[in-house]
C-alpha positions as CSV (number, residue, x, y, z in Angstrom):
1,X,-124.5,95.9,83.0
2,X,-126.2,94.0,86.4
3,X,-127.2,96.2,88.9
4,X,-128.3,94.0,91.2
5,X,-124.5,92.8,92.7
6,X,-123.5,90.0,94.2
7,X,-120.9,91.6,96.8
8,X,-120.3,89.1,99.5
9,X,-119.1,91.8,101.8
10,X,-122.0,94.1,102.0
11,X,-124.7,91.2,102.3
12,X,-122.7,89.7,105.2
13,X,-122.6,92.9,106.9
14,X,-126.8,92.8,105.9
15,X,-127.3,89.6,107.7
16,X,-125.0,90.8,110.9
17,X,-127.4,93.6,110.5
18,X,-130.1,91.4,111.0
19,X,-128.8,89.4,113.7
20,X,-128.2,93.3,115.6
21,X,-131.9,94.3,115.3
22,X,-133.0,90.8,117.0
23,X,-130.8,90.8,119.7
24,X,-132.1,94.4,119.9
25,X,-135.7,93.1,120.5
26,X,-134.3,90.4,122.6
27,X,-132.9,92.9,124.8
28,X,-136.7,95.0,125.1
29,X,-138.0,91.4,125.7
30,X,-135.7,90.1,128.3
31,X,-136.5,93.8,130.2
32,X,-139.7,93.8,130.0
33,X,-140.0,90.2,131.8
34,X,-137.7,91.6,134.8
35,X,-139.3,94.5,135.2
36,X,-141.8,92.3,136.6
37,X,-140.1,89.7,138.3
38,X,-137.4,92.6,140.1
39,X,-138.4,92.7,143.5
40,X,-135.7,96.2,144.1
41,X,-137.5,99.5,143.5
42,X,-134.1,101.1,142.5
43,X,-133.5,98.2,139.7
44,X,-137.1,98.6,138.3
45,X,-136.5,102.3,137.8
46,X,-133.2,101.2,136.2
47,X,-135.2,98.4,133.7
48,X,-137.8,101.2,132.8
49,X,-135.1,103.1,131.9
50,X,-133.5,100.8,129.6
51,X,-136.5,99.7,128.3
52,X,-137.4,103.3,127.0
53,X,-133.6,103.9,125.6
54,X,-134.2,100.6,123.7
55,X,-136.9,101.0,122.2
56,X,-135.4,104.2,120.6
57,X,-132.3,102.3,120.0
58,X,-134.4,100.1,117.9
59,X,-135.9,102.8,116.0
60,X,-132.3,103.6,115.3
61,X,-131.2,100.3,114.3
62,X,-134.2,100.0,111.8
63,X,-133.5,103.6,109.8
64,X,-129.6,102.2,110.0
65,X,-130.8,99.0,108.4
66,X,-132.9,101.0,105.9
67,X,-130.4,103.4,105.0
68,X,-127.9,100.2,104.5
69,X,-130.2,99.0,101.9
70,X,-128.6,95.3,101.4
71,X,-131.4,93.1,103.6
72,X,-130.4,89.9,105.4
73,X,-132.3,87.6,107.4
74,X,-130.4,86.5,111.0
75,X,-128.1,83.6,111.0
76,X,-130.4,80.7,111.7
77,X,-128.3,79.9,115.3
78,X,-129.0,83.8,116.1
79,X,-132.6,82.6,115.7
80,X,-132.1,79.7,118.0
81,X,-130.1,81.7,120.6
82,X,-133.0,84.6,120.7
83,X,-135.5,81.6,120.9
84,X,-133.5,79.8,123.5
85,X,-133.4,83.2,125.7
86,X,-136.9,84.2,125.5
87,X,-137.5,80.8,127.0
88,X,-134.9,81.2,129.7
89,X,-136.7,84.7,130.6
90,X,-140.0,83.4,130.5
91,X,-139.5,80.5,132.9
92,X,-138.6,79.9,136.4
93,X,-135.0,77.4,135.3
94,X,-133.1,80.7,136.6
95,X,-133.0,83.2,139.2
96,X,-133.9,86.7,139.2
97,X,-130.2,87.2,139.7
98,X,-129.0,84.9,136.9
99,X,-131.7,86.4,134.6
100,X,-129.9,89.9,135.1
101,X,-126.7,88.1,134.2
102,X,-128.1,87.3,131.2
103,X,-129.4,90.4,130.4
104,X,-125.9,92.0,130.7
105,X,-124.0,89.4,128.6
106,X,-126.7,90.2,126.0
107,X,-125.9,94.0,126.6
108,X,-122.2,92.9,125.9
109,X,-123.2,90.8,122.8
110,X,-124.8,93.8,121.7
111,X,-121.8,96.4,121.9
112,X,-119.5,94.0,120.6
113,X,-121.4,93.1,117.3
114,X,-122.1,97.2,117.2
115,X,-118.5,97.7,117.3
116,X,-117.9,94.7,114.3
117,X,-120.6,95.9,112.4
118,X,-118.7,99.7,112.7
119,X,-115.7,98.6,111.9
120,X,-116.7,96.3,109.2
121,X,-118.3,99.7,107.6
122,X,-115.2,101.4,107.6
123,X,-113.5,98.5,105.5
124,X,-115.9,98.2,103.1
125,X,-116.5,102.2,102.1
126,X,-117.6,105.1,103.1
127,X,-121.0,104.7,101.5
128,X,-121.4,102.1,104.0
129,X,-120.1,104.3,107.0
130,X,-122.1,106.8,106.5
131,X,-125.5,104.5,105.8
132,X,-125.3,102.6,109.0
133,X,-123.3,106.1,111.4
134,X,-126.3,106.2,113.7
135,X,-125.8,102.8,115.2
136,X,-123.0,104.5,117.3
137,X,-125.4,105.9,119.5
138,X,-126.8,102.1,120.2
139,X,-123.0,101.4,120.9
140,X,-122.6,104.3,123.5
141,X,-125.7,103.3,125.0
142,X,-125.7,99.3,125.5
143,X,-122.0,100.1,127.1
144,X,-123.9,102.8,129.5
145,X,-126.2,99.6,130.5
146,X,-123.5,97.6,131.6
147,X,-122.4,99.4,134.1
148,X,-125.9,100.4,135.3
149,X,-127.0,96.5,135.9
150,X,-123.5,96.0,137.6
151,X,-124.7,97.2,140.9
152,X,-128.6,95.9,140.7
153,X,-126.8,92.2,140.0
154,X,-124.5,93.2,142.9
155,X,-127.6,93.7,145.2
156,X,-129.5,90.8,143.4
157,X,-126.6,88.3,144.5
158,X,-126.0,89.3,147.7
159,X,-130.1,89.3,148.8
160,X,-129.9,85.8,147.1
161,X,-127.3,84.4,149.2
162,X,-127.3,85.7,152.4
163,X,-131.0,87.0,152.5
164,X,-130.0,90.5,153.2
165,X,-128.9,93.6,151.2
166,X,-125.4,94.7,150.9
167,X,-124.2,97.7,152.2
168,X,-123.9,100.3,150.1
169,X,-120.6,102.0,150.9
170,X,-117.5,103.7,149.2
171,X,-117.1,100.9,146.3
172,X,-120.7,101.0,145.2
173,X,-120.3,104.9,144.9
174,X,-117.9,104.3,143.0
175,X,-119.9,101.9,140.6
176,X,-122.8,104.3,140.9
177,X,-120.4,107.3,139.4
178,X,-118.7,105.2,136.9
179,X,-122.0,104.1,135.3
180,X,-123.4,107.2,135.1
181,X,-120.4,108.9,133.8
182,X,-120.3,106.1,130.9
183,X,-123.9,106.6,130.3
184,X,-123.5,110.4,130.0
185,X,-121.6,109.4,126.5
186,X,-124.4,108.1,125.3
187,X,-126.3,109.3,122.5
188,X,-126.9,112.4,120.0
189,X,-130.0,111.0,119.0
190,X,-131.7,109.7,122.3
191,X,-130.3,111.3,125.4
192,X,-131.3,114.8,126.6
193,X,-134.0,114.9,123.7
194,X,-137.9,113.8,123.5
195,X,-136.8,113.3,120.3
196,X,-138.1,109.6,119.5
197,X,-136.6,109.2,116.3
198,X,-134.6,111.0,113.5
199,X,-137.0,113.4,111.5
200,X,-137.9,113.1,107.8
201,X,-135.0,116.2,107.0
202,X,-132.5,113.6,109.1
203,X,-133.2,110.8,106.5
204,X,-133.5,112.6,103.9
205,X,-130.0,114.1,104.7
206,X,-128.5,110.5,105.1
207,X,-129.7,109.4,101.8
208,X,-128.1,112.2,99.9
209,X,-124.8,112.2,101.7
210,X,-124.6,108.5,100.5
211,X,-125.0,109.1,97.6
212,X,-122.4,111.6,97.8
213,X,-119.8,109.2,99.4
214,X,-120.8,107.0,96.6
215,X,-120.0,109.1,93.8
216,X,-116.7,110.5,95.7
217,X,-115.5,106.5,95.8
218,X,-116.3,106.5,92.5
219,X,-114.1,108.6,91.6
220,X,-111.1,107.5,93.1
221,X,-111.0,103.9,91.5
222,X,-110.0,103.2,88.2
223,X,-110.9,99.3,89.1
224,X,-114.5,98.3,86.6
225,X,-115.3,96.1,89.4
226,X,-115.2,98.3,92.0
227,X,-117.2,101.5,89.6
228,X,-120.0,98.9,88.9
229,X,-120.2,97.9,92.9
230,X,-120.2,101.5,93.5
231,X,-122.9,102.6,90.7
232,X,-125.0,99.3,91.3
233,X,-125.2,100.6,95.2
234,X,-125.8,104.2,93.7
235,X,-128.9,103.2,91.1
236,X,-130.6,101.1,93.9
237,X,-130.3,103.7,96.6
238,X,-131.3,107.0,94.0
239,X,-134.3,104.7,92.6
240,X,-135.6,103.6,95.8
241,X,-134.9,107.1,97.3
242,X,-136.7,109.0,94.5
243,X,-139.7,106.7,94.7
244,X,-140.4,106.8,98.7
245,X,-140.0,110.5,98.4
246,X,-142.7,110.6,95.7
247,X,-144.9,108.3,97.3
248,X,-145.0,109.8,100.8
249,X,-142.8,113.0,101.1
250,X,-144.3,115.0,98.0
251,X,-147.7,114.6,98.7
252,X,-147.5,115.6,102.2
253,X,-145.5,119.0,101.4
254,X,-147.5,120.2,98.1
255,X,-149.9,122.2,100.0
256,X,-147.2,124.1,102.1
257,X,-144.5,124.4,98.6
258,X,-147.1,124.6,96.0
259,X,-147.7,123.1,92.6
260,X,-144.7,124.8,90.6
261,X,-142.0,123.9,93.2
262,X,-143.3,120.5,94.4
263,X,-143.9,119.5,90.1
264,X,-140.0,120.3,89.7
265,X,-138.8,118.0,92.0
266,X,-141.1,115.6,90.1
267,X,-139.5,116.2,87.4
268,X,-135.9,116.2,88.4
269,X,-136.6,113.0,89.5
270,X,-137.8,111.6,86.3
271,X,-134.8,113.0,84.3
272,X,-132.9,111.7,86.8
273,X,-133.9,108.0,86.1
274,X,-134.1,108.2,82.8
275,X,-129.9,109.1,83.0
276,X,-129.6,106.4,85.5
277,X,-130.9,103.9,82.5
278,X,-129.2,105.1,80.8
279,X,-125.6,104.9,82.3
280,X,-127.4,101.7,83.4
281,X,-126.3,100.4,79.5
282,X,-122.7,101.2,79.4
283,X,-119.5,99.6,80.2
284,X,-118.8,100.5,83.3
285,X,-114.9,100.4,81.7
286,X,-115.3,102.7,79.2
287,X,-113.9,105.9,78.9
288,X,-117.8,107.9,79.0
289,X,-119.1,106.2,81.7
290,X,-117.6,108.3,84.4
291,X,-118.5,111.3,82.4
292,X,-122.2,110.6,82.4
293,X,-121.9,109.7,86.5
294,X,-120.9,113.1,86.7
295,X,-123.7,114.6,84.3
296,X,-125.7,112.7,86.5
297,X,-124.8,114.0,89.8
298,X,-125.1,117.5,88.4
299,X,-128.7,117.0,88.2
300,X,-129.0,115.1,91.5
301,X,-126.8,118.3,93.0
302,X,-129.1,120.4,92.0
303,X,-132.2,118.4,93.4
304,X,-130.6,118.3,96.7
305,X,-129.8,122.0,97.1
306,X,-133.3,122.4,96.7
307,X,-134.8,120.2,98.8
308,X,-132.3,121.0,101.6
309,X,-133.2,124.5,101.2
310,X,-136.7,125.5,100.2
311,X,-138.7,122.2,100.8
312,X,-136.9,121.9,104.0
313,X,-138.1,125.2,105.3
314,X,-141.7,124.4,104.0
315,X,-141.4,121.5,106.4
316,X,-139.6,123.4,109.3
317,X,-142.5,125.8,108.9
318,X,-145.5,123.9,108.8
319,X,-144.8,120.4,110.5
320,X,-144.6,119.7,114.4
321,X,-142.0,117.7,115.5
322,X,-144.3,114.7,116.1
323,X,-145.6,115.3,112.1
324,X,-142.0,115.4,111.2
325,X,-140.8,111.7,113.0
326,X,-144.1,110.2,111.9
327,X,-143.2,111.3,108.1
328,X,-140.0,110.1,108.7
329,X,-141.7,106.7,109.4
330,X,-143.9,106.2,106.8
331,X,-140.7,107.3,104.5
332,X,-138.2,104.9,105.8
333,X,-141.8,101.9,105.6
334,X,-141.9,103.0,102.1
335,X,-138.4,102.5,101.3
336,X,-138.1,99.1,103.1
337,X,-140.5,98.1,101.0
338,X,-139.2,99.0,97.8
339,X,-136.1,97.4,98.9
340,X,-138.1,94.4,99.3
341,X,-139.7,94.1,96.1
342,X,-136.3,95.6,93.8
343,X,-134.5,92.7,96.0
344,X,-137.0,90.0,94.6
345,X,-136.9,90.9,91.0
């Protein structure tokens, strides 16, 4: 049985995925060069702002994109259009004014291939939904941005025209309210939080409520296609997951769990691949399969409760929030790269 699938579907939503994170770093760019060239004390606070929420955002879009686990590279026009912009922000062809334009348009493009990428989630499963949930918080956000540039491109225009600043009377109120009432939204992850980035219980959380989603679609299709789709997604993600965690995660906690505890997981994982080889043989078709996806997930259950419970306190105990997020990182490097090299073979 391939595990490796060729599901059009999920590796178009990878390559829109793609396309996301480098507008994403478009969007830092484009900032960044204005924050320079904005000659309006109010807007640069405004930029520096931004600037900080995207730079989380990006963090976000990158563990979505890891979580995901089906890479893509961005459409070759995305490419060109990111290229062409940096160029535009870079030179002197526009105005201050006309550069802010730009920047909201690309704050637009941004919430509107969120919103696809969303919806596109929901069509193709759960699994999916829940994989790439976070980037709801870069939706929230990018919409909040909007309405902040609206009255800094408002000033911009006017100073450009007429040489003077408008007045700021009952209408720009207004403005001023509405965008920060629609940035208020905003994010779980990012707003009211020094949080930089989800910590490694977050991720490790994600991974195994995939999984879960996984085995519950699973077991509500009687199609072969669609129960070799959903194991294929199921034996990348519990390989890839099981390895990171052993790489990075294990290591770092065996001197606050011990030996005994932090050797069972070890272990757990091993059986665990073994049965994924195993089930890895059959027809996904056949009457047993299902029953050993099941065996399967009893051991993976079991693995979970324990991590979520005593290796998570071990962690809660012993790691600052900083050592948490920084784990976090290396886990979700580790995993990318495994995704990387499973991808190539």
């Amino acid at each position: 049985m391939p595990v490796t699938l060729d599901d059009t579907k999920r590796a178009a939503l990878g390559s829109k995925m793609a396309d996301f994170k480098a507008v994403q770093e478009l969007l830092i760019f484009s900032e960044q060069q204005l924050l320079s060239e904005v000659d309006d004390e109010e807007g640069k606070k405004d930029l520096q702002s931004m600037i900080e929420s995207d730079q989380k955002n990006l963090g976000i879009i990158e563990t979505a994109y890891v979580q995901y686990g089906v890479k893509g590279e961005p459409k070759q026009t995305e490419q060109q259009f990111v290229e062409t912009v940096k160029k535009l922000m870079q030179g002197s062809e526009l105005s201050t004014y006309e550069k802010v334009a730009q920047l909201e348009l690309l704050k637009h493009k941004q919430f509107m291939t969120g919103d696809l990428i969303h919806k596109a989630g929901q069509v193709i499963g759960a699994d999916v939904q829940a994989a790439i949930a976070p980037i709801n918080t870069v939706n929230f956000e990018n919409r909040g941005h909007q309405e902040q540039l609206k009255p800094l491109l408002e000033r911009l225009g006017v100073r450009e025209i007429t040489g003077q600043t408008p007045d700021q009377g009952l209408f720009a109120r207004i403005q001023d309210a509405a965008a920060a009432a629609t940035g208020v939204i905003g994010s779980v992850i990012t707003q009211g939080s020094d949080k930089k980035d989800m910590n490694i219980q977050d991720i490790i959380r994600m991974d195994h409520a995939k999984v879960n989603t996984l085995y519950t679609e699973m077991g509500a299709t009687n199609d072969p296609q669609k129960i070799q789709e959903y194991f294929g997604q199921m034996y990348k993600d519990l390989l890839v997951h099981a390895q990171a965690e052993e790489e990075v995660v294990y290591p770092a906690v065996r001197p606050y769990y011990g030996d005994n505890d932090t050797q069972e997981l070890y272990d757990e994982q091993a059986q665990m691949k073994q049965m994924l080889d195993q089930i890895k043989a059959l027809d996904p078709s056949s009457s047993q399969f299902k029953d050993q996806v099941k065996q399967l997930m009893d051991v993976v259950g079991d693995h979970i409760r324990q991590e979520e419970s005593t290796m998570f306190t071990a962690i809660r105990n012993n790691f600052s929030d900083e050592q948490s997020e920084q784990l976090a990182t290396k886990f979700k490097e580790a995993k990318s790269k495994l995704q990387d090299q499973m991808a190539a073979s």
